[in-house]
N, C-alpha and C positions, 0 to 999 in steps of 0.2 A: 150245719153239721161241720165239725173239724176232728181234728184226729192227731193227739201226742202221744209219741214213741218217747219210753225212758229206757236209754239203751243199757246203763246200772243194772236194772234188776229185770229188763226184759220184755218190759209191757207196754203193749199199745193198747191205750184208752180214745174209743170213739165216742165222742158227743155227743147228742142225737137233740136236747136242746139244754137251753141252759135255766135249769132252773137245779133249786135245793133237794139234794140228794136225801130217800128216806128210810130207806131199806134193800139189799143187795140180796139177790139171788146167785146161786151156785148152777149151772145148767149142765156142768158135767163137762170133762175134759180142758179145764183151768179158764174157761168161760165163764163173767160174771157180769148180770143183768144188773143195773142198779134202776130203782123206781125213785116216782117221787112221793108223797101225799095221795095221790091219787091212782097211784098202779100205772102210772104212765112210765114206761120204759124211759130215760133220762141221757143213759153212759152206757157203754158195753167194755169192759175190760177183760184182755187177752194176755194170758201168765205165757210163758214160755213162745214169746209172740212170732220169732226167727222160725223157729220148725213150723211152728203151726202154718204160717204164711205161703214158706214153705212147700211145705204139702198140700196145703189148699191150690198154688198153684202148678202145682206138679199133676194134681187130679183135674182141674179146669185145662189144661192143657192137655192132658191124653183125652179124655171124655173130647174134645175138638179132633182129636184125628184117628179118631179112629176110621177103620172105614165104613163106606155106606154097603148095605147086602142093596144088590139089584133084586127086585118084586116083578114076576111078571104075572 
């Protein structure tokens, strides 16, 4: 797996293997699956990739601190 950032237009594209790209999904909020021949996931490409990162680790980071309720 590898993963290029084109800082241009924004997008980080993860690899997932390397084989021929054969149709691309939309999955909603600038998320795109790309398959190959066989429906195998391929690539994952991410539009507006700064915010999104972003926020994804804005959320993984409070979800860690929040604090614990004590159970008795």
């Amino acid at each position: 797996m590898k993963s290029v950032y084109d800082p241009e237009v924004d997008v980080l594209t993860i690899v997932i293997l390397d084989d021929v790209l054969d149709h691309g999904e939309d999955i909603g909020e600038g998320v795109i699956v790309h398959f190959n021949k066989k429906n195998i996931p391929v690539e994952i490409e991410i539009l507006n990739a700064k915010d999104k990162l972003i926020d994804w680790i804005r959320m993984a980071l409070a979800s860690q601190t929040k604090p614990k309720v004590a159970t008795s």
